[in-house]
Residue frames as a rotation matrix with the C-alpha (Angstrom) as fourth column:
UNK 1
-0.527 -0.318 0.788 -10.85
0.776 0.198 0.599 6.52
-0.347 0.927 0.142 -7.16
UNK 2
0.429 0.629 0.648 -13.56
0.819 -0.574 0.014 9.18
0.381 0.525 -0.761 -7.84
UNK 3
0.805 0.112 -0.583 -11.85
0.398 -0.831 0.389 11.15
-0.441 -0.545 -0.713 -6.00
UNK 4
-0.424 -0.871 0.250 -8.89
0.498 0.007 0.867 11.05
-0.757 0.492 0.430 -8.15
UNK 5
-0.391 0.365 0.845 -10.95
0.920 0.192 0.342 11.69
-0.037 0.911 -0.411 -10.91
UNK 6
0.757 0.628 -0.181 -12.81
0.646 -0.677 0.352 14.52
0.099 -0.383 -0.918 -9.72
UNK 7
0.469 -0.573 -0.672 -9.43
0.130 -0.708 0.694 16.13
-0.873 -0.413 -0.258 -8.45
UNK 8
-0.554 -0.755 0.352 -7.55
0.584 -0.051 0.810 15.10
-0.593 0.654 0.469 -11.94
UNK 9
0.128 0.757 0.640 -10.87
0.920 -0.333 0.209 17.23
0.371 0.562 -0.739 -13.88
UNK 10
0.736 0.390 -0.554 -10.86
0.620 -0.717 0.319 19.84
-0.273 -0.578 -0.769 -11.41
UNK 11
0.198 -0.971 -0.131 -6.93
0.456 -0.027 0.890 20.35
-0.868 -0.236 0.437 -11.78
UNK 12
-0.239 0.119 0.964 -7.46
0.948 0.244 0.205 20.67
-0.210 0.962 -0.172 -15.77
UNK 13
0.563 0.493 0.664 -10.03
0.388 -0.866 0.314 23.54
0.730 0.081 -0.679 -15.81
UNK 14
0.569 -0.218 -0.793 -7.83
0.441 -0.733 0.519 25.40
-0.694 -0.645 -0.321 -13.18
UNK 15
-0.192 -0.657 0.729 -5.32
0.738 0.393 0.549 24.96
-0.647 0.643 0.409 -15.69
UNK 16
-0.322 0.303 0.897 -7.22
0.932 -0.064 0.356 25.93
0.165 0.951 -0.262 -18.43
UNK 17
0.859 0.468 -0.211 -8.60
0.495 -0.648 0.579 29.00
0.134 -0.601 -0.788 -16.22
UNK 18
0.656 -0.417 -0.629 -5.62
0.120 -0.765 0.632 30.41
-0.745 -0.491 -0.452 -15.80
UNK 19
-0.571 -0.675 0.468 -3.76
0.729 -0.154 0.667 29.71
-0.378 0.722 0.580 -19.02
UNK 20
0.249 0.851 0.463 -7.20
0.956 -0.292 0.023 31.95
0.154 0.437 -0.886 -20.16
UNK 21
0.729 0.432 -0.531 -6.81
0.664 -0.637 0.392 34.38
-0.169 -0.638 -0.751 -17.71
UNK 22
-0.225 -0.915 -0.336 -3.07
0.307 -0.394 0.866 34.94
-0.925 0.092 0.370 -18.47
UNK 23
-0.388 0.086 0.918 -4.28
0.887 0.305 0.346 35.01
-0.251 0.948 -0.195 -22.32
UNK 24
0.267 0.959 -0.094 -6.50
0.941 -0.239 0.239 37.46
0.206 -0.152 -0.967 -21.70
UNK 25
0.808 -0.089 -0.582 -4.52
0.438 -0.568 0.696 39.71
-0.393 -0.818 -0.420 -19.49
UNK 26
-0.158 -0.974 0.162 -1.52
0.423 0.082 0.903 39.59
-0.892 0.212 0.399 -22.27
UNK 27
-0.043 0.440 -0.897 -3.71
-0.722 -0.634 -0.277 40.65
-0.691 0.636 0.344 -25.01
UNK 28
0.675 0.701 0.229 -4.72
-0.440 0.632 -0.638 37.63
-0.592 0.330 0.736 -26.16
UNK 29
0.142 -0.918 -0.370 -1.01
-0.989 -0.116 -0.091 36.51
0.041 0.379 -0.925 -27.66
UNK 30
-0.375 -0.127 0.918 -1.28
-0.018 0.991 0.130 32.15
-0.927 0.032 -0.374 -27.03
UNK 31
-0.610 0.505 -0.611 -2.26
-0.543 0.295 0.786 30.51
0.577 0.811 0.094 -30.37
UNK 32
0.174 0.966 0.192 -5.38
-0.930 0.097 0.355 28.54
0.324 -0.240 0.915 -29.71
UNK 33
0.361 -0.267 -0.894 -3.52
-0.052 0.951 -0.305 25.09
0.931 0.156 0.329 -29.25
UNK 34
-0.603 -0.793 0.082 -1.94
-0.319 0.146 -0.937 26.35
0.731 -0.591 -0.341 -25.91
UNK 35
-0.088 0.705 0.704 -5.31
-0.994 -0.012 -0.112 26.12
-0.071 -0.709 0.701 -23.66
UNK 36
0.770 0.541 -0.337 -5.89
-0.508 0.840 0.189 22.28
0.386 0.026 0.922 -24.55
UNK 37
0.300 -0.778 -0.552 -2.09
0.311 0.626 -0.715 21.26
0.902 0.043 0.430 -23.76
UNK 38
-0.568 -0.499 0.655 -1.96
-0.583 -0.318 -0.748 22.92
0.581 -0.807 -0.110 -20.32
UNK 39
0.384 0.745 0.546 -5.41
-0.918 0.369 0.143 21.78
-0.095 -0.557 0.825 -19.11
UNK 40
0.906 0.356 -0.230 -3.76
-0.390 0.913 -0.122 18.13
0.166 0.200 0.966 -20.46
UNK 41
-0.293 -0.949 -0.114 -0.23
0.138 0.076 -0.987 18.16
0.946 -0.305 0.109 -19.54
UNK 42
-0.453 0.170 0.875 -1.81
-0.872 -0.288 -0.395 19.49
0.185 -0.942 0.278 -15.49
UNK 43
0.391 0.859 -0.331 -3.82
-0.749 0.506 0.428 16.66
0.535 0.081 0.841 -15.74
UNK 44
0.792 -0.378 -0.479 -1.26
0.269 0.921 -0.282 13.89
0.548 0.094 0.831 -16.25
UNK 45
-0.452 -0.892 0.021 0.76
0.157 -0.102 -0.982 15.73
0.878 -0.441 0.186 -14.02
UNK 46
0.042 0.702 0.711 -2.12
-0.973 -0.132 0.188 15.34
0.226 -0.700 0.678 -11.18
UNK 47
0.693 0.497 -0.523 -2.15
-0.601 0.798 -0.038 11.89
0.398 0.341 0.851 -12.03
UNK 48
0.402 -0.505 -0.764 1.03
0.367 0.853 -0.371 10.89
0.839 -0.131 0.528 -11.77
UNK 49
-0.696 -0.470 0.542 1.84
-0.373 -0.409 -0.833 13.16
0.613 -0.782 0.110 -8.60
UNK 50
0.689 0.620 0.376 -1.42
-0.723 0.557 0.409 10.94
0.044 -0.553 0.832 -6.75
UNK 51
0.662 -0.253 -0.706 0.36
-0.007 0.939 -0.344 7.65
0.750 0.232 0.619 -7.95
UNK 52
0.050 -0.991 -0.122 3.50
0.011 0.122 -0.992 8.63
0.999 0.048 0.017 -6.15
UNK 53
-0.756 -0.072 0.650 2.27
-0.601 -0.316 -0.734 10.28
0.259 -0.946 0.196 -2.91
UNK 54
0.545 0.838 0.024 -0.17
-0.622 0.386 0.682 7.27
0.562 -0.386 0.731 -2.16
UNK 55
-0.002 -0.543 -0.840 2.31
0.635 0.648 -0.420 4.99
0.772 -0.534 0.344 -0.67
UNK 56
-0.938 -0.186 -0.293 4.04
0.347 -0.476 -0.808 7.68
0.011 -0.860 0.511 2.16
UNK 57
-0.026 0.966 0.259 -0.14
-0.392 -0.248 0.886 8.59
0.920 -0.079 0.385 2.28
UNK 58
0.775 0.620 -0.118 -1.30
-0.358 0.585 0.728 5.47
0.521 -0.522 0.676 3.65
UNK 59
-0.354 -0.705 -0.615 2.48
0.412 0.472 -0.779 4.34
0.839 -0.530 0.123 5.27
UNK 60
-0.889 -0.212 0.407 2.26
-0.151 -0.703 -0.695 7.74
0.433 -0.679 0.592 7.11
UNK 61
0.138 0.930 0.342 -2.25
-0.965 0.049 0.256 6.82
0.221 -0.365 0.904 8.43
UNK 62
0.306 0.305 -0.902 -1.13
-0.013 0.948 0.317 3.61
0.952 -0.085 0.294 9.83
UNK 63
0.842 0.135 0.523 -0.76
-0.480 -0.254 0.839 2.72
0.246 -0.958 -0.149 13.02
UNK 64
-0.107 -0.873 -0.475 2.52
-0.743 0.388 -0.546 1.45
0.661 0.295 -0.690 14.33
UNK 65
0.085 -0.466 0.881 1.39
-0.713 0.589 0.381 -1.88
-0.696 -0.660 -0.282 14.89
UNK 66
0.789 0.401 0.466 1.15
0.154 0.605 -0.781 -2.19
-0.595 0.688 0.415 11.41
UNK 67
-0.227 -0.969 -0.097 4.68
-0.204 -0.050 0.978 -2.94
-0.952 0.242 -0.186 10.07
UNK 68
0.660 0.502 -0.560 5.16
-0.668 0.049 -0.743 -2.75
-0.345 0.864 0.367 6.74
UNK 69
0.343 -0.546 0.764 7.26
0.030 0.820 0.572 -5.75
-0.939 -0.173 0.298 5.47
UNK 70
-0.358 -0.149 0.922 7.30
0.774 0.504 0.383 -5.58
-0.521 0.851 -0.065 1.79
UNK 71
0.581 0.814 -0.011 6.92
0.404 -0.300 -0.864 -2.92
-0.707 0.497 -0.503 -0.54
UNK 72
-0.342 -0.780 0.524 8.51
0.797 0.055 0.602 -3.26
-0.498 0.623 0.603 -3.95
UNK 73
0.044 -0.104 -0.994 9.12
-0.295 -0.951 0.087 -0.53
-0.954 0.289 -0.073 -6.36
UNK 74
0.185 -0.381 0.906 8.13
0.556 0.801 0.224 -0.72
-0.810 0.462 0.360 -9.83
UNK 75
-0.704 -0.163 -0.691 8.39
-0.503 -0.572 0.647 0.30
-0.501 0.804 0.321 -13.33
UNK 76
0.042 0.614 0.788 6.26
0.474 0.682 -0.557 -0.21
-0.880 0.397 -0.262 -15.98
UNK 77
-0.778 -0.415 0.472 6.28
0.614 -0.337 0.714 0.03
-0.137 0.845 0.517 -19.83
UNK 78
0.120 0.737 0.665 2.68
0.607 -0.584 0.538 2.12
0.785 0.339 -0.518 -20.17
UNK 79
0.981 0.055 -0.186 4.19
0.118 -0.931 0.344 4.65
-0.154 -0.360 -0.920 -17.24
UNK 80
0.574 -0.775 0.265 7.08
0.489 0.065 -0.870 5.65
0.657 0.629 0.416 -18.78
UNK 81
0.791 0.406 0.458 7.92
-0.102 -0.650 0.753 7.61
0.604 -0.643 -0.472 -15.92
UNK 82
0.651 0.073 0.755 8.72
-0.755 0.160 0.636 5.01
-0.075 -0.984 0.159 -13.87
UNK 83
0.715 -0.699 0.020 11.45
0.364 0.348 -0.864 4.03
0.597 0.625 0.503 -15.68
UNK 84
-0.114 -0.692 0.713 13.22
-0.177 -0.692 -0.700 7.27
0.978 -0.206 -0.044 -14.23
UNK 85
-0.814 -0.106 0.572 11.40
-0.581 0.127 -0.804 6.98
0.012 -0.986 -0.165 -10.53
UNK 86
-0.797 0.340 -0.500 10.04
0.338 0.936 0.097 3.58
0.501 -0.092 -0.861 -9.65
UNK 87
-0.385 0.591 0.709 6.76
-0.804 -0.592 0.057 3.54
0.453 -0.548 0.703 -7.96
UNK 88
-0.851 0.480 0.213 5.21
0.337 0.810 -0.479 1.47
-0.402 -0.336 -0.852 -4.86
UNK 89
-0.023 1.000 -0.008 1.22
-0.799 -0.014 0.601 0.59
0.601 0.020 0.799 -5.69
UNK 90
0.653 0.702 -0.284 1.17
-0.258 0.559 0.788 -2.07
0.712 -0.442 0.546 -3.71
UNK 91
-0.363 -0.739 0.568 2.44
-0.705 -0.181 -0.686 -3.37
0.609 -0.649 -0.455 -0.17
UNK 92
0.328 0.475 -0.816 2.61
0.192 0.813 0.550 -6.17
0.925 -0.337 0.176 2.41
UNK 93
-0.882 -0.458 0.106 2.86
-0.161 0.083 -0.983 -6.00
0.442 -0.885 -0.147 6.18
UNK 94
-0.092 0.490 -0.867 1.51
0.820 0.531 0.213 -7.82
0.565 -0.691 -0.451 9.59
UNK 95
-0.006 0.697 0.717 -0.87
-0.169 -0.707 0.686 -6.28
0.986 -0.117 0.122 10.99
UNK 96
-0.659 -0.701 -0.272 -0.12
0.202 0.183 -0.962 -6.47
0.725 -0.689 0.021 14.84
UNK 97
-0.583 0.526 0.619 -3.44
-0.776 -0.585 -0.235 -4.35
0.239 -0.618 0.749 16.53
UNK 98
0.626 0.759 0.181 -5.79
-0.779 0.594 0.202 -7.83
0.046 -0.268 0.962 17.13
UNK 99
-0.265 -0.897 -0.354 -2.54
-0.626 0.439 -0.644 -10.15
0.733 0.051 -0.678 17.73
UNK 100
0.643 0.472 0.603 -3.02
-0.715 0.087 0.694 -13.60
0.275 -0.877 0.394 19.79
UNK 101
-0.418 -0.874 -0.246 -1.09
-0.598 0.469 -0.650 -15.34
0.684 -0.124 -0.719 21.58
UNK 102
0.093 0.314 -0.945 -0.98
0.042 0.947 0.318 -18.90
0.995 -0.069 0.075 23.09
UNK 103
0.545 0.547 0.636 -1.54
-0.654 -0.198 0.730 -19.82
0.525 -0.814 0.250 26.42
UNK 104
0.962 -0.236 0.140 0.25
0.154 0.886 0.438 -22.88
-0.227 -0.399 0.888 26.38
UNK 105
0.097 -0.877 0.471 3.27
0.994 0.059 -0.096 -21.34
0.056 0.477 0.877 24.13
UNK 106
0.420 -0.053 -0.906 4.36
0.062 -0.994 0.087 -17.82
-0.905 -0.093 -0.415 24.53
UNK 107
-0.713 -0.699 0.052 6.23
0.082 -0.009 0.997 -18.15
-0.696 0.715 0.064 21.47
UNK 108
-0.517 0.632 0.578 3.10
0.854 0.431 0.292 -18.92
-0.065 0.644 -0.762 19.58
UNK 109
-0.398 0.581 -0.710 1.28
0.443 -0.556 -0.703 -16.04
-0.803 -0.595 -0.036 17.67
UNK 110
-0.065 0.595 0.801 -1.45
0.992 -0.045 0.115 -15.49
0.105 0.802 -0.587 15.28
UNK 111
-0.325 -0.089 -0.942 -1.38
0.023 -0.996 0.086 -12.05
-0.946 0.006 0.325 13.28
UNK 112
0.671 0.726 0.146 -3.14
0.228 -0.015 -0.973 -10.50
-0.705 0.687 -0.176 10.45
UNK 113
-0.603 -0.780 -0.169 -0.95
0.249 -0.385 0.889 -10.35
-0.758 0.493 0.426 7.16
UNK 114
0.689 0.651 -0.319 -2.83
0.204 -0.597 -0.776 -7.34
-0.696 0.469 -0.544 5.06
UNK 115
-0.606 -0.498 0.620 -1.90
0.708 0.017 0.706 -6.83
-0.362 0.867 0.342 1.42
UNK 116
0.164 0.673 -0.721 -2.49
0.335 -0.726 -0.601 -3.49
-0.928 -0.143 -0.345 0.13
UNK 117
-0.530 -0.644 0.552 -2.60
0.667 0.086 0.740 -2.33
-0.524 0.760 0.384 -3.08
UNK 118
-0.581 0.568 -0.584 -3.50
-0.634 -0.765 -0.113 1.39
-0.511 0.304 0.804 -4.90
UNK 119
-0.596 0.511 -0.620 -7.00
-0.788 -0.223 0.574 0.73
0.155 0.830 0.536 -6.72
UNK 120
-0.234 0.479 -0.846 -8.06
0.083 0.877 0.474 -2.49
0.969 0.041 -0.245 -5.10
UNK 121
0.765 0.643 0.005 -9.78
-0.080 0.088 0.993 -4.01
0.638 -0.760 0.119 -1.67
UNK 122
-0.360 -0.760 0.541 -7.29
-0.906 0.146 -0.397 -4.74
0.223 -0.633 -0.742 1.26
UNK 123
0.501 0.423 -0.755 -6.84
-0.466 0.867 0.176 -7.77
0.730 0.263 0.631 1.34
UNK 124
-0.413 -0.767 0.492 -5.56
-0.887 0.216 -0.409 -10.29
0.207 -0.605 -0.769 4.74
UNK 125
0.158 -0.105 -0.982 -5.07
0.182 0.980 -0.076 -13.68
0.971 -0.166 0.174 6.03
UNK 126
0.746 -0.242 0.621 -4.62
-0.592 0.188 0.784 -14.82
-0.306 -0.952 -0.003 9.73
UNK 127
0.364 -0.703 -0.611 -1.09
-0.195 0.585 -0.788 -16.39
0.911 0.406 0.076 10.05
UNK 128
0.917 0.260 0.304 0.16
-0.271 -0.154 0.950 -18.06
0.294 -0.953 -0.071 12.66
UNK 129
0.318 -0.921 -0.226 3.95
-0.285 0.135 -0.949 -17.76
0.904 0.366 -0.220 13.49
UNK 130
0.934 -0.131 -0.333 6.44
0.358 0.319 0.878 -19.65
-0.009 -0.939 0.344 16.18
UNK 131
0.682 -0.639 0.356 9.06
-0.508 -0.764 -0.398 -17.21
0.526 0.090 -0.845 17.11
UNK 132
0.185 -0.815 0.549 11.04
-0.519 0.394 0.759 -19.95
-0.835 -0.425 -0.350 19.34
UNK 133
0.159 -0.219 0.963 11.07
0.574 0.814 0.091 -22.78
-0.803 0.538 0.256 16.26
UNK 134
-0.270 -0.227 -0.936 10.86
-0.438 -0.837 0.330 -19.91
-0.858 0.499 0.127 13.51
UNK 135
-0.919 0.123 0.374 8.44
0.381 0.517 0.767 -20.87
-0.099 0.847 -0.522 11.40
UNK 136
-0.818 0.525 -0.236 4.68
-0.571 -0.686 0.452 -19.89
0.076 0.504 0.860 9.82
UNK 137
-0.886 0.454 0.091 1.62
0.448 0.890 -0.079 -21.23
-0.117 -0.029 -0.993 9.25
UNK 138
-0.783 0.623 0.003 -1.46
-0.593 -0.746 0.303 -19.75
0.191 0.235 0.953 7.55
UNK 139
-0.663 0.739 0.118 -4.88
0.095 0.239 -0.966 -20.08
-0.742 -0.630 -0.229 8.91
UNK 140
-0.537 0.591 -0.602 -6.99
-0.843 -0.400 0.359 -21.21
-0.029 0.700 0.713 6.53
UNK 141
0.416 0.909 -0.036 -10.28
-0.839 0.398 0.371 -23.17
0.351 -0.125 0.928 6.85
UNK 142
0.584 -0.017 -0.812 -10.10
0.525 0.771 0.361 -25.58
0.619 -0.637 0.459 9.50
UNK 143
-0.037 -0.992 0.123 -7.01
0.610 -0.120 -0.783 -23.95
0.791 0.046 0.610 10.59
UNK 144
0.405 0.283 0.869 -7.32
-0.216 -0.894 0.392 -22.03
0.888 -0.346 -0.301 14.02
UNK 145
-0.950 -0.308 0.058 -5.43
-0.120 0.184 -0.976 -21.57
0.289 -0.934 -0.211 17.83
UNK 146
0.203 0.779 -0.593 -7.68
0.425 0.475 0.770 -23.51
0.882 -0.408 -0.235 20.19
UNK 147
0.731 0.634 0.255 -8.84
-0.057 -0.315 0.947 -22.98
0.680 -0.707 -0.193 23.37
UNK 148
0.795 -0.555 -0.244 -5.67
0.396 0.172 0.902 -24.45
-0.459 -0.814 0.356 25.31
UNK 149
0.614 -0.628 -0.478 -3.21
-0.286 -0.741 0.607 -22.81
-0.736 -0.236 -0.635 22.87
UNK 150
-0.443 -0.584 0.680 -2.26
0.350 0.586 0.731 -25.35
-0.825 0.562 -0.056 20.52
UNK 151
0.199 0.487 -0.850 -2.99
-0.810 -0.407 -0.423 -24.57
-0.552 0.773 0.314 16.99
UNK 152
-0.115 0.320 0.940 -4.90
-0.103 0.938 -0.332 -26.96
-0.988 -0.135 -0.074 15.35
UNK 153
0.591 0.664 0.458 -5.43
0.474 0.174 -0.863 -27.87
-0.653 0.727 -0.212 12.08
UNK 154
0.741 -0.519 -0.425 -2.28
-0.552 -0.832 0.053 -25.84
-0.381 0.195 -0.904 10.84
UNK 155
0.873 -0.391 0.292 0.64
0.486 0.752 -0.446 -26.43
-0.045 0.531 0.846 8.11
UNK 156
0.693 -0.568 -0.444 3.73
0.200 -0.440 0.875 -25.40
-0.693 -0.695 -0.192 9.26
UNK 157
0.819 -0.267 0.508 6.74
0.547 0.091 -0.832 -23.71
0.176 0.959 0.220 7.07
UNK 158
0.231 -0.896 -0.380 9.90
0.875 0.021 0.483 -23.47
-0.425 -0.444 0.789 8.20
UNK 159
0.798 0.163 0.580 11.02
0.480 -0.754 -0.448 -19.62
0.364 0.636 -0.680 7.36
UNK 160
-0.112 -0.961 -0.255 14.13
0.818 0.056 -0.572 -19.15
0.564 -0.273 0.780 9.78
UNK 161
0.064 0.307 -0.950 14.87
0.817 -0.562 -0.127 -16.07
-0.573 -0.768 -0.287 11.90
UNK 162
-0.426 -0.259 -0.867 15.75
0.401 -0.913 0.075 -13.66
-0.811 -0.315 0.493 9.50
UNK 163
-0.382 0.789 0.480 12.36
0.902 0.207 0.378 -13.83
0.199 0.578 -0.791 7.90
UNK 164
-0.998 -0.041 0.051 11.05
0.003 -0.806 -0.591 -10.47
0.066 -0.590 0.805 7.99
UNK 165
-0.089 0.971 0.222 7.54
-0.412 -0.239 0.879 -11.37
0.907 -0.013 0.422 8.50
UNK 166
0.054 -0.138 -0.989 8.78
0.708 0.703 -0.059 -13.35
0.704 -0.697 0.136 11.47
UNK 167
-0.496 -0.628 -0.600 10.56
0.864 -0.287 -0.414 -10.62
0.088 -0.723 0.685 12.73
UNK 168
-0.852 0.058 0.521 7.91
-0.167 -0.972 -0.164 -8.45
0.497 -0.227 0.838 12.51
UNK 169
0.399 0.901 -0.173 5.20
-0.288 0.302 0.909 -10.42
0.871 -0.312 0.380 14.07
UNK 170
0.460 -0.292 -0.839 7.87
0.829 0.479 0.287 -11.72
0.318 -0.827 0.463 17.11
UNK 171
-0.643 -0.747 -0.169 9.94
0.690 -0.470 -0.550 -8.59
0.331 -0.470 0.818 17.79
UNK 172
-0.903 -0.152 0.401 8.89
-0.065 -0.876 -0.479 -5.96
0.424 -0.459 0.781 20.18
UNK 173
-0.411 0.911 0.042 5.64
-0.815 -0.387 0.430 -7.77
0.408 0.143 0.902 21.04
């Protein structure tokens, strides 16, 4: 975030620095109103050209065992913008790099599912899914694959196969 900040300031005074420079070099010919509306129009066009290119940012600095599953496009009424082109800020997908799997079931397999989202913490759960029965089961307190493979302590939810968090926690893996 500071770095946004820093880059949306920096962006401004270049702005302003060259609307001068051109001012200057023209014989002084802008009215005085034109130096505050460039340095503030560059701004908010820094701003919203961060918003957009953070998604394919962080898609493109993951690793590919982190599928993304889920990232909606929105709109909103205070970016008017994004009316014309939606924007992702935020995104789900299973996180595949620390994946375990049962001993007793091969089918059976606990993956992180990491919710990401511009401006905030990353945020994940352990879930544990059965790719033969096709179903879920978050791991929360108490909730964990024992020692012989069974997972214990777990509330199953039927989710079918063409669940795509199934199918990205069971396929190719």
């Amino acid at each position: 975030m500071l770095i946004d900040f820093i880059g949306t300031f920096a962006a401004g005074f270049a702005a302003a620095g060259v609307v001068m420079l051109l001012n200057r070099l023209l014989g002084r010919i802008f009215p005085k109103w034109v130096l505050p509306v460039a340095a503030g129009a560059t701004m908010i066009a820094f701003t919203i050209y961060r918003e957009y290119t953070w998604f394919p940012t962080v898609r493109a600095q993951l690793p590919p065992e982190v599928i993304i599953v889920a990232a909606p496009k929105e709109r909103m009424l205070y970016r008017p913008w994004t009316y014309v082109a939606p924007i992702t800020l935020r995104f789900l997908a299973v996180d595949k790099t620390g994946m375990l799997r049962s001993t007793a079931d091969p089918d059976l397999r606990v993956v992180n599912l990491v919710g990401m989202q511009r401006w905030a913490a990353t945020q994940g759960v352990k879930v544990a899914f059965d790719c033969g029965e096709g179903r879920m089961a978050p791991l929360v307190e108490g909730a964990e694959l024992g020692e012989d493979g069974q997972l214990i302590g777990a509330d199953w939810q039927a989710v079918g196969p063409d669940d795509p968090y199934l199918k990205a926690a069971c396929d190719g893996g």
